[in-house]
N, C-alpha and C positions, 0 to 999 in steps of 0.2 A: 706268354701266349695262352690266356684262357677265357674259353669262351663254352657254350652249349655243345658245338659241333669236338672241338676237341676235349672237353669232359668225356663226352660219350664214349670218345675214339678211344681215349687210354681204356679201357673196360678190354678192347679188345687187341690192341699193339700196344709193341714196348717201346721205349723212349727213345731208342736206337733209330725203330721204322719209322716213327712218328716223325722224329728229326729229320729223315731220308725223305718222307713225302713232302713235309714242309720247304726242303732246301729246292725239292723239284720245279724243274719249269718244264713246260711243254706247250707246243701248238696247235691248235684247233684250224685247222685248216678248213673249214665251213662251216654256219651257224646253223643248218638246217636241221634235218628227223635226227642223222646223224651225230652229228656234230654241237648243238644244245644239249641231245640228253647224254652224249659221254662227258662233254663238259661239269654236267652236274652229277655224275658220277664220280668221276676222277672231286672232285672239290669233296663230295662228303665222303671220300676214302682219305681225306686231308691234304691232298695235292695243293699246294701253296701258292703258285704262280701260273697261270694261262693266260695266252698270247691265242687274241680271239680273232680269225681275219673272214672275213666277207664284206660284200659291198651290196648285199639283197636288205628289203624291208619286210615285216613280217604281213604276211596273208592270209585271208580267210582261209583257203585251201592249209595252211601249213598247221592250222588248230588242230589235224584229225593225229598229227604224230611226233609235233617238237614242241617243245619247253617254254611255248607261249598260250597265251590268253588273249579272249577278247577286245581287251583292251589294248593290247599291244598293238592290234591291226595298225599298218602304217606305219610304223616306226621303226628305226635300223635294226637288225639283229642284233649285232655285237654288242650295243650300248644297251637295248634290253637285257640281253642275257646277263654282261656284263653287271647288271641291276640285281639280278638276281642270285648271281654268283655272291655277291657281296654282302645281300640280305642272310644269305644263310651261313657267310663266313667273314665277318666285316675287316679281318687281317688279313684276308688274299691282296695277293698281288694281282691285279687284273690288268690288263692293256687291251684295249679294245680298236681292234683297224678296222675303219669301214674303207676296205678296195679290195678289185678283184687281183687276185694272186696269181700273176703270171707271169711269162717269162720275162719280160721285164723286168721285174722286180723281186724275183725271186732272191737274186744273192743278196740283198737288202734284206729281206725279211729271214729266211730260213737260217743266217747263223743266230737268231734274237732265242733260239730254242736246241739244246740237243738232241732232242724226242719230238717226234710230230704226229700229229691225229690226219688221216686223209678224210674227208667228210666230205668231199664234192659228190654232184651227181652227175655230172659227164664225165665219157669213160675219155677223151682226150686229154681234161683235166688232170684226174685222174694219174694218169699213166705219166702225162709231164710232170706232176709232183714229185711222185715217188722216183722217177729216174732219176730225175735231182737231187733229189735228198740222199739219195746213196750212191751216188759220183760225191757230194759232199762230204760224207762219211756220215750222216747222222743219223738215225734209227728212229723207225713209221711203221705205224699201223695203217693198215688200210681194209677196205670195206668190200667185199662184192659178191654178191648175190642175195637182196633179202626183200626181194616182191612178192607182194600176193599175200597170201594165207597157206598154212600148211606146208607140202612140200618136203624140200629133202632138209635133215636136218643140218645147224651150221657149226659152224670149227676153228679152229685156225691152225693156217700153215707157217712153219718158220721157216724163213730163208734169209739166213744171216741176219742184217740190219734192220729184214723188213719182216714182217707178223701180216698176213693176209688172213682175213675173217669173212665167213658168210656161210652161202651153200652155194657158191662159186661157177653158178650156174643160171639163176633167176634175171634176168633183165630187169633192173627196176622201171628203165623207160617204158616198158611191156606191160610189165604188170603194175596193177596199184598200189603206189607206198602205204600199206596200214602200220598203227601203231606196233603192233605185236612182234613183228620181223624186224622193222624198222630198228626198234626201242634193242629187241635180242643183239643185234649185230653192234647197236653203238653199244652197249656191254661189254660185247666183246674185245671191242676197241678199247673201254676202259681197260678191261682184264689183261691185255695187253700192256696196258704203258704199266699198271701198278709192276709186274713181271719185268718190267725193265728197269722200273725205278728199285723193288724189293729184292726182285727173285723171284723163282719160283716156291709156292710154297710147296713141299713135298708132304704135307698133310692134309692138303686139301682134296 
């Protein structure tokens, strides 16, 4: 396994964590602000396998704060991102679902992953993810509070299987999703799975 993105990575992990990211899988539970750019954070932190699920296509509106382009207008999330996951790491394991994730089909989809990203933006959604996935037993990050500009700063809480991140307070239906909160909180999300797949690092 050698390419640009893992050249790089050994510079800064050892062979151990590198293994650890690679062997990882996890699920992107929405392709949006969220959910695109921890995708491609988790990928060039070396995360080996994502399981990408939405059923939305990309929009002019969605250019001001996720991980597409012009061009993309129009066409699925998943299989875009999915495109781009790959350009920058052409050994990923990608799986791309275009459908909405609900109850339905949850116990179908949520055992494909032992770690999960919550990346929706209803708080219904939302809320039904995450209770399931930890009646499941399997360990989620989740997202909430990163509207607007400014504001209170954001964090995460741990509670058991689950990692909540934001400023836990912001409505994003409220306020206007900009890149900058936006982009922070899917960070956080990544900073979360890597601490589940590594550890925490006690030097950072």
């Amino acid at each position: 396994m050698h390419n640009a993105l893992h050249n790089g990575l050994a510079r800064y992990l050892s062979p151990d964590q590198l293994e650890a990211l690679r062997a990882a899988r996890v699920g992107i539970a929405g392709a949006g602000g969220l959910g695109s750019n921890a995708a491609l954070m988790l990928a060039r932190s070396g995360v080996g396998n994502l399981v990408l699920v939405d059923d939305d296509v990309v929009d002019a509106s969605n250019l001001n704060r996720q991980q597409y382009w012009p061009r993309h207008v129009g066409r699925p999330k998943v299989e875009t991102l999915a495109e781009l996951l790959l350009e920058l790491n052409p050994e990923m394991g990608v799986e791309a679902r275009r459908m909405r994730l609900d109850q339905s089909n949850m116990a179908e989809v949520l055992p494909t992953c032992p770690i999960w990203v919550e990346a929706f933006d209803g708080p219904d959604d939302k809320t039904l993810l995450v209770e399931t996935a930890l009646l499941g037993g399997y360990r989620i990050a989740s997202a909430s509070g990163m509207g607007g500009w400014g504001g209170k700063a954001m964090g995460k809480r741990y509670l058991g299987n689950l990692v909540l991140v934001g400023d836990f307070s912001t409505d994003i239906l409220l306020a206007p999703p900009l890149a900058p909160r936006v982009t922070e909180a899917a960070a956080l999300l990544a900073d979360a799975v890597l601490e589940m797949v590594l550890g925490v690092n006690e030097q950072a």
